[in-house]
C-alpha positions in Angstrom: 17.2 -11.0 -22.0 14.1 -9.3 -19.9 11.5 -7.1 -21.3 13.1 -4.2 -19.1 16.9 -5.1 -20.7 15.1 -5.5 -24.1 13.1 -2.3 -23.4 16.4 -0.3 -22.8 18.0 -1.4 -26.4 15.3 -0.9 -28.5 12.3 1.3 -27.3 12.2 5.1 -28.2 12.5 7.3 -25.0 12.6 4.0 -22.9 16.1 4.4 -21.2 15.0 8.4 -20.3 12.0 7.3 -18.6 12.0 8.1 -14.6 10.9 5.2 -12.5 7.8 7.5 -11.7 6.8 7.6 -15.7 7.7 3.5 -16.0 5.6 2.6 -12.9 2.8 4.6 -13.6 2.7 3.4 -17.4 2.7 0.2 -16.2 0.2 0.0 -13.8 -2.3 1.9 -15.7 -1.7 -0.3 -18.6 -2.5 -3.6 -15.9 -5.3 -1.3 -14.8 -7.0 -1.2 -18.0 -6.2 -4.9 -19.2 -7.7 -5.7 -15.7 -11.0 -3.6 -16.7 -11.8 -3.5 -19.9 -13.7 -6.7 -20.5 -16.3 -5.8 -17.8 -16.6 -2.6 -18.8 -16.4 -2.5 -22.1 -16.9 -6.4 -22.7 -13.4 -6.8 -24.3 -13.5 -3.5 -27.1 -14.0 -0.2 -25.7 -15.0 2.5 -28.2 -16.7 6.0 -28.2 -20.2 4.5 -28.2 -19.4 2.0 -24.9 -18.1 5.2 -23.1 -20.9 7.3 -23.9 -23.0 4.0 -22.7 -21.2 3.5 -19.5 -21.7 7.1 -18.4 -25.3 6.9 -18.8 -25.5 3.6 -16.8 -23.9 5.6 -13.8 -25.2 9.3 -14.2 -27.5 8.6 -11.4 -24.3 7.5 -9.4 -22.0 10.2 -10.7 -20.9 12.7 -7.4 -19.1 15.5 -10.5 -16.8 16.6 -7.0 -15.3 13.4 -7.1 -14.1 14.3 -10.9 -13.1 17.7 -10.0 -9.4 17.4 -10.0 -9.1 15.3 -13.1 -11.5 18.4 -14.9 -9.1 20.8 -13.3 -5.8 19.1 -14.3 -6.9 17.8 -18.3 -8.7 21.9 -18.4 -5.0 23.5 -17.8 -3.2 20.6 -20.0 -5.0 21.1 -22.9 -6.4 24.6 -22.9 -4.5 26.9 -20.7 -0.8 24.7 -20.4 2.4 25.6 -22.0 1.5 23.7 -26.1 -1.7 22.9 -25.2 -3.3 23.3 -28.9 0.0 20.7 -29.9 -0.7 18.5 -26.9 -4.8 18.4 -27.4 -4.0 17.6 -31.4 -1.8 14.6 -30.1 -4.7 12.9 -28.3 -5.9 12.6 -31.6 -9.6 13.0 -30.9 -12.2 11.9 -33.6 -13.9 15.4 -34.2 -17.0 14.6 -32.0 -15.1 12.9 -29.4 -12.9 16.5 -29.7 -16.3 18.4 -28.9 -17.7 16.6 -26.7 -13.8 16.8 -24.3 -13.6 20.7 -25.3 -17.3 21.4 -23.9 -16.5 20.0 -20.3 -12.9 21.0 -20.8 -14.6 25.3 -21.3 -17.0 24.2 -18.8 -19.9 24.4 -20.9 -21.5 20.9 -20.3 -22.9 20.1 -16.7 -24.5 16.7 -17.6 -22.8 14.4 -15.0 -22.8 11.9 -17.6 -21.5 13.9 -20.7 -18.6 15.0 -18.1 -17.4 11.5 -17.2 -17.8 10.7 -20.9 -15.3 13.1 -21.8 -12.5 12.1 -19.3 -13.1 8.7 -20.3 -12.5 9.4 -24.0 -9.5 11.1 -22.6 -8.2 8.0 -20.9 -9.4 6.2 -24.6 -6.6 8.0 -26.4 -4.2 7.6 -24.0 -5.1 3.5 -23.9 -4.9 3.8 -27.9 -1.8 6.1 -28.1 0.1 4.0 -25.6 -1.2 0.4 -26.7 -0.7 1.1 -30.6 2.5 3.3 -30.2 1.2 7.0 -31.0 2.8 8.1 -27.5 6.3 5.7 -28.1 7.1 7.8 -31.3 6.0 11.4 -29.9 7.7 11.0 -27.0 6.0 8.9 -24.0 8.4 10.9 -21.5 6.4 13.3 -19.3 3.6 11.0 -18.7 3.2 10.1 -15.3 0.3 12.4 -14.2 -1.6 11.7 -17.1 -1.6 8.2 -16.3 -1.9 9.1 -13.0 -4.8 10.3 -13.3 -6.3 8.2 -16.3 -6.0 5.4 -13.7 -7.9 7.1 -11.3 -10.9 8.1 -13.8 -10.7 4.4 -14.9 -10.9 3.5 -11.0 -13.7 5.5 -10.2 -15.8 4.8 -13.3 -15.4 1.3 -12.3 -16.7 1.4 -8.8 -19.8 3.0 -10.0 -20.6 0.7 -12.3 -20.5 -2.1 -9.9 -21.0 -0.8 -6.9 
C-alpha cells in the first residue's frame, strides 16, 4: 500500500482534498523540512522568529509582504468566520497581539511585520505537523499554504542573501 492509497483509507478530509490543496500541502510541508534547520537551527519557536526578523529588518522591502498582509488582514479580520478561523490558529496570547497589530495596521516596524506573518506560517507548520488542521478540517487550504510558502521563501532569501 502507498502513503497516498493509505492516506485515502484513513486520513480525515484526505479523499475530499483537490489536487490544488494536496500539492500545495505538500510542498509547503518539503518547504519547511527543507528550511528549518538553517533558520531556526532545527526548532523554530516564537523567540527564533522574533530573532530572525531582526537579523533582516535592515533587508526587509514591507512591499514585498504586501499581499500576504492583505490576504491574512481579510482572512482573519474582515472574511466570512474570521474570529472562528483566527481562534483556530491558536495563537499564544502575545503571539495573538503581536499578528492582530500588523493585521489592524497598527505596527509599521519592518521587523515586527515579518514577525507576525511568520508566526502565522508557525501555526500553520504546528497545526498541520501535529494534526490541529487534520481534525478541523484541512480542506480549504491551498492559499494559506500558498502563501505561507512564499513568506517562508522570502524570509529565507534575506537571511542569506
Amino acid at each position: 500500500m502507498t502513503m497516498l492509497e493509505w492516506l485515502n483509507n484513513h486520513a480525515t478530509h484526505f479523499p475530499d482534498l483537490t489536487p490544488e490543496e494536496r500539492d500545495a500541502i505538500a510542498q509547503f510541508t518539503m518547504l519547511w523540512g527543507s528550511v528549518e534547520g538553517p533558520l531556526f537551527q532545527n526548532d523554530a519557536d516564537e523567540g527564533k522568529i522574533s530573532g530572525i526578523a531582526d537579523q533582516i529588518r535592515d533587508k526587509i522591502v514591507i512591499a514585498d509582504f504586501h499581499e500576504h498582509i492583505t490576504y491574512f488582514h481579510h482572512r482573519y479580520l474582515v472574511g466570512d468566520g474570521h474570529e472562528r478561523l483566527l481562534e483556530t490558529l491558536h495563537l499564544s496570547r502575545g503571539a495573538k497581539s503581536r499578528v492582530l497589530r500588523v493585521l489592524r495596521e497598527e505596527e509599521t516596524d519592518p521587523a515586527r511585520i515579518v514577525d507576525a506573518l511568520l508566526l502565522i506560517v508557525y501555526r500553520f507548520r504546528n497545526n498541520l505537523f501535529h494534526g490541529l488542521k487534520w481534525a478541523e478540517d484541512i480542506r480549504g487550504q491551498a492559499s494559506n499554504f500558498e502563501h505561507a510558502g512564499k513568506i517562508v521563501m522570502k524570509v529565507f532569501a534575506l537571511r542569506f542573501s
